[in-house]
VMD Tcl script that draws the C-alpha trace (Angstrom):
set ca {
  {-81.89 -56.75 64.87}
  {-79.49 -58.37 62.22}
  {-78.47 -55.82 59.85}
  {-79.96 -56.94 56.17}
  {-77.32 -57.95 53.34}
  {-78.12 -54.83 51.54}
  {-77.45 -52.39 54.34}
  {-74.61 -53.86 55.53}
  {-72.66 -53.65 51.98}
  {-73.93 -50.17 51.87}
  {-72.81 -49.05 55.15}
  {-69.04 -50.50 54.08}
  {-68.56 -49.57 50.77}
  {-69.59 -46.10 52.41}
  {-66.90 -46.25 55.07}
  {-64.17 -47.84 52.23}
  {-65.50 -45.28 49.60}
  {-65.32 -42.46 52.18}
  {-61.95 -43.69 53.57}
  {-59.59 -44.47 50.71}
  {-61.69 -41.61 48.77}
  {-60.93 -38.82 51.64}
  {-56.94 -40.44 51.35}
  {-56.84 -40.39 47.47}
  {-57.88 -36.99 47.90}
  {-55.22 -36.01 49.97}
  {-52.14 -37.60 47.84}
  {-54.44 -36.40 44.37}
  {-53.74 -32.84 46.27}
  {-50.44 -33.83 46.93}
  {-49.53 -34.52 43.67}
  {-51.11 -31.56 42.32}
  {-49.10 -29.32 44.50}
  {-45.51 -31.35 44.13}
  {-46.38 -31.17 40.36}
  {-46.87 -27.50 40.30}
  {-43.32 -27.12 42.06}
  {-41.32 -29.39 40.80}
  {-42.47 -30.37 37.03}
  {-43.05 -32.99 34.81}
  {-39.49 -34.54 35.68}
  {-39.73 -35.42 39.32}
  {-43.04 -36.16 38.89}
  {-41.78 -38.53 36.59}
  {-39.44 -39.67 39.45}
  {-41.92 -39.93 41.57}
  {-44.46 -42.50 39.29}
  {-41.67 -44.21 38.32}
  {-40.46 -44.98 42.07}
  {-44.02 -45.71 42.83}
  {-44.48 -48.31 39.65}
  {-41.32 -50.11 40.62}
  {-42.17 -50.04 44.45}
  {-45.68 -51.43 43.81}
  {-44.21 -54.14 41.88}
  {-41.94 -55.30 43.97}
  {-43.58 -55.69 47.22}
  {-46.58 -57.48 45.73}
  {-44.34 -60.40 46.38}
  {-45.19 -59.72 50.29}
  {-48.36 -60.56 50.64}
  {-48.10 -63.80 48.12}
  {-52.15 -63.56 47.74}
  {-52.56 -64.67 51.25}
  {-54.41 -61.64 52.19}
  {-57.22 -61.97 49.51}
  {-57.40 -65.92 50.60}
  {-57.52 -64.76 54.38}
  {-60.58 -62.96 53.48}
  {-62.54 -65.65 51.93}
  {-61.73 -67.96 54.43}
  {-62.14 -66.02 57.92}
  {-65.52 -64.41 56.04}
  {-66.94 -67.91 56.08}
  {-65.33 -69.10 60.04}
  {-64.57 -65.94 62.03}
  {-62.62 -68.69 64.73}
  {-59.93 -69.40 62.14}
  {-58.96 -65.46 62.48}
  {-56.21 -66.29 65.37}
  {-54.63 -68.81 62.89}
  {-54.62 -66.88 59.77}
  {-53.67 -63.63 61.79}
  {-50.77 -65.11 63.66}
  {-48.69 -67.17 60.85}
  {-49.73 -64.26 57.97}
  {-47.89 -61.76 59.79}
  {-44.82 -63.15 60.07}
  {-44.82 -64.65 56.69}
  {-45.28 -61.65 55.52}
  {-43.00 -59.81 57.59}
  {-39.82 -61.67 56.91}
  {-40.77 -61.28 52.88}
  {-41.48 -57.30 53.69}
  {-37.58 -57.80 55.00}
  {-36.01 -59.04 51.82}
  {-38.09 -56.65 49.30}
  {-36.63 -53.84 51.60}
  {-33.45 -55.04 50.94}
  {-33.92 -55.70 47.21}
  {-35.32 -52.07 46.56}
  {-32.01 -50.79 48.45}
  {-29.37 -53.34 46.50}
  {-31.69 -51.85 43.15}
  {-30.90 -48.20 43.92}
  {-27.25 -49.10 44.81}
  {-26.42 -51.08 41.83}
  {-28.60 -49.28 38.94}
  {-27.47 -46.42 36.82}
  {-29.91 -43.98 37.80}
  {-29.06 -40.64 38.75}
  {-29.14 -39.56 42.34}
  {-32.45 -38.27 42.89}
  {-34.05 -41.18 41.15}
  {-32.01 -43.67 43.65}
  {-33.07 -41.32 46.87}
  {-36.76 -41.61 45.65}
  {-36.93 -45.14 44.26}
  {-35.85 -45.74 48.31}
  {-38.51 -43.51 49.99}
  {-41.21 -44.52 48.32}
  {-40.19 -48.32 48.35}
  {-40.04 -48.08 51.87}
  {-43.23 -46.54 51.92}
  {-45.09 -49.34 49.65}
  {-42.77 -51.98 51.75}
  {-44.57 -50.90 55.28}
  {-48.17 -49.85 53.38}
  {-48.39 -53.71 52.00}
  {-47.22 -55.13 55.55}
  {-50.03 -53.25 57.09}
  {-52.54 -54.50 53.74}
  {-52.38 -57.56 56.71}
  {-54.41 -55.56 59.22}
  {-56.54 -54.78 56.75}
  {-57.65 -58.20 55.28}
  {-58.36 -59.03 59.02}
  {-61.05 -55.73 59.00}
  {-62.40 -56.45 55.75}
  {-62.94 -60.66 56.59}
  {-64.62 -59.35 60.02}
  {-66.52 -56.67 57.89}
  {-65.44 -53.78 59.79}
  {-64.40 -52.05 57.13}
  {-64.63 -48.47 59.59}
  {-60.99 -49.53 60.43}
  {-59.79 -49.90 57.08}
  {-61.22 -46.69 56.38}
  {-59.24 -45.11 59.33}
  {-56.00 -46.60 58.79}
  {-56.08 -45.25 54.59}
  {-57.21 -41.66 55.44}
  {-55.27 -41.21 58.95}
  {-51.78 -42.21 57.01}
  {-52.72 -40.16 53.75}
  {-53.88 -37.39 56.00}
  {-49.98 -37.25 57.38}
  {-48.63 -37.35 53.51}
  {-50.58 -34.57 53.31}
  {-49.83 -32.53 56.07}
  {-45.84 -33.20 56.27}
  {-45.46 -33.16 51.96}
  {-47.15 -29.74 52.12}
  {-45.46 -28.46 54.95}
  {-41.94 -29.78 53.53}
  {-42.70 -28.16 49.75}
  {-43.66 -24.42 51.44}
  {-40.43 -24.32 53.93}
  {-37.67 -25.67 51.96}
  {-39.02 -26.38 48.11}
  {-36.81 -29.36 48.40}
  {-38.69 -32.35 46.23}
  {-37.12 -35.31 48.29}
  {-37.21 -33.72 51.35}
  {-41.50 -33.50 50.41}
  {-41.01 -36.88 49.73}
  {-40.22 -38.15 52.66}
  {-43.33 -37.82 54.05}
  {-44.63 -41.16 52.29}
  {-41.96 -43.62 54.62}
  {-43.26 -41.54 57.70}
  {-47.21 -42.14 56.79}
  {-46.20 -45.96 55.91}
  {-44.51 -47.15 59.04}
  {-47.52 -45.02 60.80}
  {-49.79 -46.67 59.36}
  {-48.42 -50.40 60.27}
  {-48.51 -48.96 63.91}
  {-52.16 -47.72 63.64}
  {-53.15 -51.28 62.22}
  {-51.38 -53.60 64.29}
  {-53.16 -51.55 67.58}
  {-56.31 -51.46 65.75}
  {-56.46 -55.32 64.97}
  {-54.48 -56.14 68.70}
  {-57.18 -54.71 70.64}
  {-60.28 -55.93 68.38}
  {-59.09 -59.35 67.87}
  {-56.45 -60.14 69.92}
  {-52.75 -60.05 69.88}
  {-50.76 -62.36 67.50}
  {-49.17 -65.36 69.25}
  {-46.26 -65.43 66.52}
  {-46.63 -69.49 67.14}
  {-45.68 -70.53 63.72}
  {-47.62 -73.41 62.23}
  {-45.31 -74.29 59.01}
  {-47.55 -76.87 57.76}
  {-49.96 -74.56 57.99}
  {-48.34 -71.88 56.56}
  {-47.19 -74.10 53.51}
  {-50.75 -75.25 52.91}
  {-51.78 -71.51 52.69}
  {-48.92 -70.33 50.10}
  {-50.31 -73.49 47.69}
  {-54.03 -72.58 48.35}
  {-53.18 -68.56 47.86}
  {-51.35 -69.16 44.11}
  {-54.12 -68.22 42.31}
  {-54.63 -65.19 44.26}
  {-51.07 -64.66 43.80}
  {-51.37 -64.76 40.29}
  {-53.85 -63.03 39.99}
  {-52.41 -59.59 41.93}
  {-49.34 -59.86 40.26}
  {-50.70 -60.21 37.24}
  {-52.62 -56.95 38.11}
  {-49.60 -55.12 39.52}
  {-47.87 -55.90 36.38}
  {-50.65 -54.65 33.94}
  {-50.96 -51.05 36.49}
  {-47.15 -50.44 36.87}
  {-45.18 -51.89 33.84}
  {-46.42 -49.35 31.52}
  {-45.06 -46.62 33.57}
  {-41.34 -48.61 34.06}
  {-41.92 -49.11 30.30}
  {-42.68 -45.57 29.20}
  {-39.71 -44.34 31.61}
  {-37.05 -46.78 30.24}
  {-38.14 -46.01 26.79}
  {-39.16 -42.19 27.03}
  {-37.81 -40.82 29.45}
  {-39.21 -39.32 33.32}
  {-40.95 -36.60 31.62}
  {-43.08 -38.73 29.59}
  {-44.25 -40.51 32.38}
  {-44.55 -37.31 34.08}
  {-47.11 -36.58 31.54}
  {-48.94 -39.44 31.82}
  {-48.97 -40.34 35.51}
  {-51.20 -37.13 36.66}
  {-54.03 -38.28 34.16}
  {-54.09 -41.96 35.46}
  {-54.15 -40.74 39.16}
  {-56.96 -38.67 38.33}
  {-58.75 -41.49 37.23}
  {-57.64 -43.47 39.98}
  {-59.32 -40.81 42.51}
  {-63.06 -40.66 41.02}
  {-62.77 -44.41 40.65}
  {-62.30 -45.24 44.10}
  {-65.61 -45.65 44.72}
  {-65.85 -48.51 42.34}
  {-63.06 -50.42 43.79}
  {-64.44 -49.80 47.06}
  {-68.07 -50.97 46.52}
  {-66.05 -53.91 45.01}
  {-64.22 -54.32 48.12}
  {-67.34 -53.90 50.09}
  {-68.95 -56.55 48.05}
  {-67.07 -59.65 47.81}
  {-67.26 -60.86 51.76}
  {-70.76 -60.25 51.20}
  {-71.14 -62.71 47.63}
  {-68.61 -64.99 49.34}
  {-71.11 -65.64 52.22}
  {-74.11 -66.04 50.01}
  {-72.76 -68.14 47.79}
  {-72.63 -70.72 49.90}
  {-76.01 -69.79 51.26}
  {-78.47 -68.91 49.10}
  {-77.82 -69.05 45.01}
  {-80.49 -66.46 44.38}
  {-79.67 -63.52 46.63}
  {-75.81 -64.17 45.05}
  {-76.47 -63.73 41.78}
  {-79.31 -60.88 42.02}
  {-76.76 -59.12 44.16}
  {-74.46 -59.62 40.93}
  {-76.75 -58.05 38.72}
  {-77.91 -55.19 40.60}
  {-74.03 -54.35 41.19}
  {-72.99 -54.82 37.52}
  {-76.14 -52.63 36.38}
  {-75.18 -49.81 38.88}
  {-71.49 -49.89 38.03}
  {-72.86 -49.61 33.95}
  {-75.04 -46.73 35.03}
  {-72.23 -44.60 36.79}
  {-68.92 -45.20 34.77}
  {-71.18 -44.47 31.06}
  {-72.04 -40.65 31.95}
  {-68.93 -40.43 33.96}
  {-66.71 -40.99 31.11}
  {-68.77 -38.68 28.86}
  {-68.43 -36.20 31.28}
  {-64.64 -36.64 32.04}
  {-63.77 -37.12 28.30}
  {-65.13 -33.79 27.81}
  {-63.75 -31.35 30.58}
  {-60.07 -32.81 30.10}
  {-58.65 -30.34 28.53}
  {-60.00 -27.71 31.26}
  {-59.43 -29.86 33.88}
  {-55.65 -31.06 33.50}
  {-54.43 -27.60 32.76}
  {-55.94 -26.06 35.82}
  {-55.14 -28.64 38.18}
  {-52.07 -28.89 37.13}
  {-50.45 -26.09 35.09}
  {-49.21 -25.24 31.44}
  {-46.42 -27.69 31.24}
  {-49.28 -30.61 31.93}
  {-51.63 -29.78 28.93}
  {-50.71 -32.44 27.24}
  {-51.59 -34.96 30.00}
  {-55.41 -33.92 28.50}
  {-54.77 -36.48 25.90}
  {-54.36 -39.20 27.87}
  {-57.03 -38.31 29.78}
  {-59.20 -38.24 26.63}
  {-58.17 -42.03 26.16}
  {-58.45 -43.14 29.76}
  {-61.73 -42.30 31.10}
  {-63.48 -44.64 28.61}
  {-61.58 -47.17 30.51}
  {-63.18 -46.13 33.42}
  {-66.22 -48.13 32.31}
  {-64.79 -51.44 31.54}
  {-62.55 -51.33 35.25}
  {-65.91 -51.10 37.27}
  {-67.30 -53.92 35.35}
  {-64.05 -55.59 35.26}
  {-63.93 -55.21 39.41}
  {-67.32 -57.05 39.38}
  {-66.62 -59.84 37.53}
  {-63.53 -60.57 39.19}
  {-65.66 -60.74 42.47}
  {-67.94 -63.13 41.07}
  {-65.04 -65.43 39.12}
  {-62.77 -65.93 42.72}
  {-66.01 -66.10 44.98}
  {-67.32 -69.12 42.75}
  {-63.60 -70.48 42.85}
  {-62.58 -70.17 38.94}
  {-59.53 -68.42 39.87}
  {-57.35 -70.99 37.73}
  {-59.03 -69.58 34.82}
  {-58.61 -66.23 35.75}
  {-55.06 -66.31 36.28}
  {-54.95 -68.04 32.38}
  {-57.09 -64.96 31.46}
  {-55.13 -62.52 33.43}
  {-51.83 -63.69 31.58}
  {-52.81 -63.79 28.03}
  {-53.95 -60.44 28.36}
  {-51.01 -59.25 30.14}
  {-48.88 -60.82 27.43}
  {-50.79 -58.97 24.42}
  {-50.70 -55.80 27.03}
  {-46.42 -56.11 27.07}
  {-46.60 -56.61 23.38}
  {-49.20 -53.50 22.97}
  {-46.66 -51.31 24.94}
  {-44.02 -52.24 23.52}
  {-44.99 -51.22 20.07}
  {-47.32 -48.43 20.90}
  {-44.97 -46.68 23.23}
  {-41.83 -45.97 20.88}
  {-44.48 -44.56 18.42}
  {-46.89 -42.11 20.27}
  {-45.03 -42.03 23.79}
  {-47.63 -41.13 27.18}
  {-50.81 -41.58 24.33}
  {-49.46 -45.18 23.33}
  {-49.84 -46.41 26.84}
  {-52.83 -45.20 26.80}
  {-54.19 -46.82 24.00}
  {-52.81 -50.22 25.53}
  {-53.90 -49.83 28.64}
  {-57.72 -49.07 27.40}
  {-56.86 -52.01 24.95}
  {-56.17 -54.37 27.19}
  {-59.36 -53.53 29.88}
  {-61.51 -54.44 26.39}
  {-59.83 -57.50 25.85}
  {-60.08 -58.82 29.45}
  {-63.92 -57.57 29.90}
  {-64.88 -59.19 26.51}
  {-62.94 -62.52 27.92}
  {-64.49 -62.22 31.37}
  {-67.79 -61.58 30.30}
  {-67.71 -64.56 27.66}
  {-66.42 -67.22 30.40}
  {-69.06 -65.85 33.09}
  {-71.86 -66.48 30.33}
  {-70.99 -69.39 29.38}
  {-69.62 -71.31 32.82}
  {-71.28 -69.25 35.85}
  {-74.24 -67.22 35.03}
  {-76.13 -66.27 31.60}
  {-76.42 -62.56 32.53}
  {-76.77 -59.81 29.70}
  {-74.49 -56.42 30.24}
  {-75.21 -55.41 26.68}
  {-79.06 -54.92 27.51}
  {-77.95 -53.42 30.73}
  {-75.41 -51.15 28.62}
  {-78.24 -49.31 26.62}
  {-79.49 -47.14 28.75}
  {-76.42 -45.53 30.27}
  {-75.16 -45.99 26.50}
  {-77.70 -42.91 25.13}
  {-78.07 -40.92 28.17}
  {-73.88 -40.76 27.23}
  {-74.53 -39.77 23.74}
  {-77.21 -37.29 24.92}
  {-74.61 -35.69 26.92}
  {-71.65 -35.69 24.79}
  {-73.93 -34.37 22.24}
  {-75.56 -31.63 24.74}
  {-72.06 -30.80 25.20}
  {-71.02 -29.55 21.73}
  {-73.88 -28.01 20.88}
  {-73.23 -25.73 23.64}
  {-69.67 -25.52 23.38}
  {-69.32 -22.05 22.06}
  {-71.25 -20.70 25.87}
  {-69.84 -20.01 28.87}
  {-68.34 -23.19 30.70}
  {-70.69 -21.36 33.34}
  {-73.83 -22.37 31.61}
  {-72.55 -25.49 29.48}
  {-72.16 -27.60 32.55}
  {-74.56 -27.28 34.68}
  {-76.76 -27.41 31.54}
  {-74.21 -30.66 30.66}
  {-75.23 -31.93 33.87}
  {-79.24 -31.18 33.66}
  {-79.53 -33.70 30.86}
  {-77.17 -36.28 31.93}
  {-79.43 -36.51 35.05}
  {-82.77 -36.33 33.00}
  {-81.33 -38.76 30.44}
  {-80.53 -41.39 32.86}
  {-84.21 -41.58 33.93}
  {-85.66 -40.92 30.42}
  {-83.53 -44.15 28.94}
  {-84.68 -45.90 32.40}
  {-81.05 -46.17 32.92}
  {-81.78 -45.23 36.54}
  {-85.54 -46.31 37.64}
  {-87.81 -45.69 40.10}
  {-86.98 -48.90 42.24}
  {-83.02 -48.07 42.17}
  {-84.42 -44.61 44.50}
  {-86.36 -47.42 46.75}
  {-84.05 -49.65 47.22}
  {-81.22 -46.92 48.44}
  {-84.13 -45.45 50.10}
  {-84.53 -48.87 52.44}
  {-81.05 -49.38 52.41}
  {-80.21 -46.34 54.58}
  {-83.76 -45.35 56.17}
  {-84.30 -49.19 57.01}
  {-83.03 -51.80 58.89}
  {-85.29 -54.37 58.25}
  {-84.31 -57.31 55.93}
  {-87.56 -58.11 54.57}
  {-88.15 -54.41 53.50}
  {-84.83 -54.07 51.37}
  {-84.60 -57.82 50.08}
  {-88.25 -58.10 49.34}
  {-87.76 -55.10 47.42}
  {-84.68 -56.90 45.34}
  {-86.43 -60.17 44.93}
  {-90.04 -57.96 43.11}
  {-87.52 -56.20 40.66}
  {-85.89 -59.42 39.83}
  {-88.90 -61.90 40.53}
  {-88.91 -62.16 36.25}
  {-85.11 -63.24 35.59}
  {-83.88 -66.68 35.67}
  {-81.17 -67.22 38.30}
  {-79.50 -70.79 37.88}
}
mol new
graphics top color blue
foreach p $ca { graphics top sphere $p radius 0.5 }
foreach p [lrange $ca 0 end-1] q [lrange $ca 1 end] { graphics top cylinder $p $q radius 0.2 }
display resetview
């Protein structure tokens, strides 16, 4: 029996969630352990490598990846094509970013360490965004179970070998290392992975073709650079202007939130095949899925930032020691951010699926350009906090623009209406939480977390068909039982 829409993104946003959450884990663990060591200053080193790494090698995959995936999601037979002259695009351009990072390290003023990590971990991101190939192929195909085993297996080994490194010699690039050891692993893993499910490459280069994809993958392009610049300027930024501490500060904070978000991106991830099929299929199912995804992603990132905003103080300090404290600031300013990146995942979904990614990239720069500007002012003045402040700045400013475009040129949806429910049960527990304050943090949060649950159904944030429909979505495998269910809580809205 086909597997229903429904089930199907819930079975891999649960394999992506479970896979890049289990390997986020294990480099969040990492990174609390190398930070405990070694200090706000190599960590420092260690963001700033990572910022300048990810920046570099985003020119590897050029967007053909993300245009891959909406292409071989709509015509599995055009996999061999894409599969075959993507690779070796991509692995002549992994080539000359390796080469780049190395004539960088050589010809910078940094000191030594900084040069010895700015080359591990650029090898590292040069191999990991080679093998982001393998796993555009598993997320066009919707086996997203391979994906899931190529994040976690390679973040497993950081793990293991960082860990084991840090205990026996308490040598920082030595622990380091590990990350060029899990990459090239992980291209290995992926290229057997995608060989024996669909076939080896034949490296028979189409250039025609492959010119025709570089044009059509521009806006994607744009689009992930324009992303990788907004994520990892602020860091090259805040270490040019304040120093590897500084950043040391901030980085632990933002890979915090990048490890409880990871479900977001994932069911993100999970979703777009999924919209890209239906929206060439049936205009209805598309845009309810929209809605029920936006409404969920409202739902969970509301209370979650309450809850985060709240225990940061705890929660930096004993993850990662006295010297981080301060990172509890940053947090403080973050994790309402946390709210506008789900949303902002969804609307990006809906924006490239319906093809509007010209205006996105016009979107995507002018916010980039006030997000430069931001940091540049903000960070000279209040250091780790500034970027903060312009990095939650700038998520407002592209939601707001987003969401205004969407209404206005795709689909008349309300988030505002959806926002009000989440919106008290938030205020109920913030305001739970200081009225208990003075307790025992062994009462106040599980009390904390008593009325966040309550709230949510008492504001009908969460209702009694959400329980149904993940009810038929994992006890069900009928199609009629979970869509029917989606089409009686939306049979009153409009859909265009």
């Amino acid at each position: 029996m086909q597997m229903s829409t429904a089930k199907l993104i819930a079975k891999n946003a649960l394999f992506l969630s479970a896979g890049k959450g289990l390997g986020d884990l294990c480099t969040f663990i990492f990174l609390i352990y190398f930070a405990r060591y070694f200090g706000p200053d190599f960590v420092g080193k260690y963001g700033f490598s990572m910022s300048m790494g990810g920046f570099l090698t985003v020119l590897i995959n050029l967007g053909l990846n993300a245009l891959m995936v909406r292409e071989v999601s709509k015509d599995k037979a055009k996999n061999a094509t894409y599969a075959s002259n993507l690779l070796v695009t991509q692995a002549v351009l992994a080539a000359f970013i390796w080469f780049l990072i190395g004539l960088i390290a050589v010809v910078s003023n940094m000191n030594g360490d900084t040069k010895i990590t700015l080359v591990l971990i650029g090898t590292y991101q040069v191999f990991y965004k080679l093998s982001v190939h393998f796993e555009a192929e598993f997320r066009a195909h919707e086996d997203m179970h391979y994906s899931a085993l190529l994040e976690t297996s390679h973040k497993v080994l950081i793990l293991t070998l960082g860990l084991v490194s840090i205990h026996l010699w308490k040598n920082p690039i030595l622990a380091l290392a590990a990350y060029p050891i899990s990459g090239v692993a992980r291209f290995i893993l992926g290229f057997i992975l995608s060989a024996s499910k669909y076939g080896w490459p034949h490296f028979e280069l189409d250039y025609s073709f492959i010119k025709e994809m570089v044009v059509k993958s521009m806006p994607f392009f744009l689009i992930t650079l324009l992303g990788q610049f907004y994520d990892r300027s602020g860091v090259i930024l805040l270490t040019l202007l304040q120093g590897e501490s500084a950043s040391g500060v901030y980085l632990p904070a933002d890979r915090l939130l990048v490890s409880v978000g990871v479900g977001l991106t994932m069911l993100g991830s999970a979703t777009f095949p999924a919209m890209s099929r239906l929206s060439h299929k049936s205009g209805g199912e598309f845009y309810k899925l929209y809605e029920r995804s936006i409404r969920l992603t409202v739902t969970l990132t509301l209370p979650a930032a309450a809850l985060l905003f709240i225990v940061s103080g705890p929660i930096m300090v004993d993850l990662f020691g006295a010297p981080f404290s301060e990172s509890a600031s940053v947090l403080k300013i973050l994790s309402w951010g946390f709210i506008l990146a789900g949303v902002n995942i969804m609307m990006n979904s809906l924006i490239i699926v319906k093809n509007h990614e010209k205006v996105w990239v016009k979107m995507q720069l002018l916010v980039c350009l006030v997000y430069s500007a931001a940091c540049l002012i903000l960070i000279p003045l209040y250091s780790y906090t500034g970027l903060a402040y312009a990095k939650l700045m700038m998520q407002l400013l592209f939601a707001v623009m987003a969401y205004g475009y969407i209404r206005k040129n795709i689909y008349h949806s309300d988030i505002i209406k959806v926002a009000i429910g989440p919106a008290l049960s938030c205020i109920a527990t913030v305001g739970c939480y200081y009225v208990m304050s003075e307790l025992t943090p062994w009462f106040t949060i599980p009390a904390v977390l008593i009325v966040l649950i309550l709230s949510l159904f008492l504001f009908k944030a969460v209702q009694f068909h959400d329980l149904v429909f993940l009810k038929n979505i994992w006890m069900s495998g009928n199609r009629s039982a979970v869509e029917g269910e989606i089409e009686q809580v939306y049979s009153e809205k409009s859909v265009p």
